[in-house]
N, C-alpha and C positions, 0 to 999 in steps of 0.2 A: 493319220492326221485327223484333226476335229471334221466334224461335219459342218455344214456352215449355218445351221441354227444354232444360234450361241447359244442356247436352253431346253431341255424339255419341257414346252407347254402343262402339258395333260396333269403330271401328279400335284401341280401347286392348282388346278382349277381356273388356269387363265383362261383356256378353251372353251371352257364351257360358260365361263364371263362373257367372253362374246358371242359366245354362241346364243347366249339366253337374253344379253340387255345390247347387244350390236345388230347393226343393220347389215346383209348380205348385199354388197353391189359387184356388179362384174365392169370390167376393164377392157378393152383391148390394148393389141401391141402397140407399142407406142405412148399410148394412154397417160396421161399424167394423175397419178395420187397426189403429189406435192407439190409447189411451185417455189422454184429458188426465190429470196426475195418476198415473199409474202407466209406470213401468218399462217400457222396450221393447228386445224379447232378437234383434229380426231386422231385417233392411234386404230393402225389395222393389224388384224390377223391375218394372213395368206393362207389361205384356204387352198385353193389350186394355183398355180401358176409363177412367176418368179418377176421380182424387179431389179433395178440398179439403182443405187443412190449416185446422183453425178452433181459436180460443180462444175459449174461452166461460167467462162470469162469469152466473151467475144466469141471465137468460132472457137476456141479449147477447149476440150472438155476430160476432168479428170474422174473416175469411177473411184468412188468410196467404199464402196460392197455389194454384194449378192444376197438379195434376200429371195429364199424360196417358200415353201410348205412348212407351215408351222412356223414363222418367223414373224417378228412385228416391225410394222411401218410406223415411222414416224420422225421428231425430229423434237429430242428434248429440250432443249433451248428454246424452241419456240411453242413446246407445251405446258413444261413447267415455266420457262421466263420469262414469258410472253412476251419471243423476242421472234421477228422473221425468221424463215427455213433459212439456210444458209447454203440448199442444195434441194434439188429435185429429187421427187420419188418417181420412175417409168416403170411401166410393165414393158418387160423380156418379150410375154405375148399374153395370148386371151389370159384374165385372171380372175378370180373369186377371192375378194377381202372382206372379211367381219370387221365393222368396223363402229367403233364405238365414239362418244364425246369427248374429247379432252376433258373434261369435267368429272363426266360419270369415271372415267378410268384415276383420274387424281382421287377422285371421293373414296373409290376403293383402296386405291393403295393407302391413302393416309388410314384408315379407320379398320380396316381388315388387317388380321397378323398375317393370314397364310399371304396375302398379297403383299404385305411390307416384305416377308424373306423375300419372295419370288423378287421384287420388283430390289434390291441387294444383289442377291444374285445376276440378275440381269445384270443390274449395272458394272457389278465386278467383271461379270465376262464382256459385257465390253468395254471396259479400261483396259482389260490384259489384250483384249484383241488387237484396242488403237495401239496400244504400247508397244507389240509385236509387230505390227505395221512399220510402223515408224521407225523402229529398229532394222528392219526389213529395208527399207528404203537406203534406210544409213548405211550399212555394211554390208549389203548384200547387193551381188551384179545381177543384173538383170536375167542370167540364164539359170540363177541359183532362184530367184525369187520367181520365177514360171515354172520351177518344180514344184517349190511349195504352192502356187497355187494350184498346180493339177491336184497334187496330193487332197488340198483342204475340200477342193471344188470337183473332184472327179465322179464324186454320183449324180452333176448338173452339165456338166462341161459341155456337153454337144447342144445344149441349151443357152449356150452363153457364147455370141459370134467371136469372130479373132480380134475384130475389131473395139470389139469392148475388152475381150482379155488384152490386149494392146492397151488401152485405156486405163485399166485396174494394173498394170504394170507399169507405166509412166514411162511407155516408149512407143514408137510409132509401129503402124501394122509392118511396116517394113521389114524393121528390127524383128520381132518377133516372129517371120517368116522368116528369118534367117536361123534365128533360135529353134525354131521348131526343125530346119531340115537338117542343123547342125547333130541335133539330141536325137532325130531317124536313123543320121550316118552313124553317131554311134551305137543303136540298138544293134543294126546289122553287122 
């Protein structure tokens, strides 16, 4: 299954985009990079460490994805259309983001070819990703769609509590305690 960095950074020079005109801030757990509901003025690089993008209604909260190492934060709708987050960005735990202007990263993409593919690219893999999702949700039971997330997410998984994989599966930690001792009885 994919890794959960939708791209390789490095051979388009994104990396080194932030590395050279972005700013290095660290995070702790918890930490918020984005706030649902408000405007977001920078795109990050993750550097060390991993987040969750969540939507949250009153005490609900549903998990959108896993971003780790080498993966970027942000929230295009509210970079390109200068419209509110629609979701929060949290640090998993302590993190390290390069983190650049909304601005300075548009300027690039518009006017740079190697950043127009990369920022194409990007965008395709996450259309097929949401698309997969979504698909995911539709016709797939819940113990089939805890596979594939081990599968996508198994080089972070002990990184990412149950209660957020409960969360990113859109059932409660219950359910998924149940799913997990079901899939042990049948390893043995």
């Amino acid at each position: 299954m994919k890794d959960p960095k939708l791209v390789h950074l490095d051979p388009n020079g994104i990396r080194q985009l932030f590395l050279t005109h972005g700013k290095k801030i660290k995070l702790k757990k918890k930490e918020i990079f984005a706030k649902q509901g408000l405007p977001l003025f920078s795109v990050g690089l993750v550097g060390t460490g991993g987040f969750k993008l969540v939507y949250k209604q009153g005490k609900k909260e549903w998990i959108k994805s896993f971003i780790f190492e080498g993966g970027l934060l942000g929230s295009l709708p509210s970079i390109l259309g200068h419209q509110t987050s629609k979701y929060s960005i949290l640090a998993l735990e302590p993190s390290e983001v390069f983190v650049l202007t909304a601005n300075v990263f548009k300027t690039k993409m518009e006017k740079e070819n190697q950043y127009k593919d990369f920022l194409i690219q990007f965008l395709s893999n996450l259309y097929l990703k949401k698309e997969e999702r979504v698909a995911d949700f539709l016709l797939l039971e819940p113990e089939k769609r805890y596979k594939k997330f081990i599968q996508e997410y198994h080089s972070v998984l002990e990184r990412i509590s149950q209660i957020d994989q409960a969360a990113y599966l859109g059932i409660t930690n219950v359910a998924l305690s149940r799913i997990k001792k079901r899939i042990f009885e049948d390893i043995r």
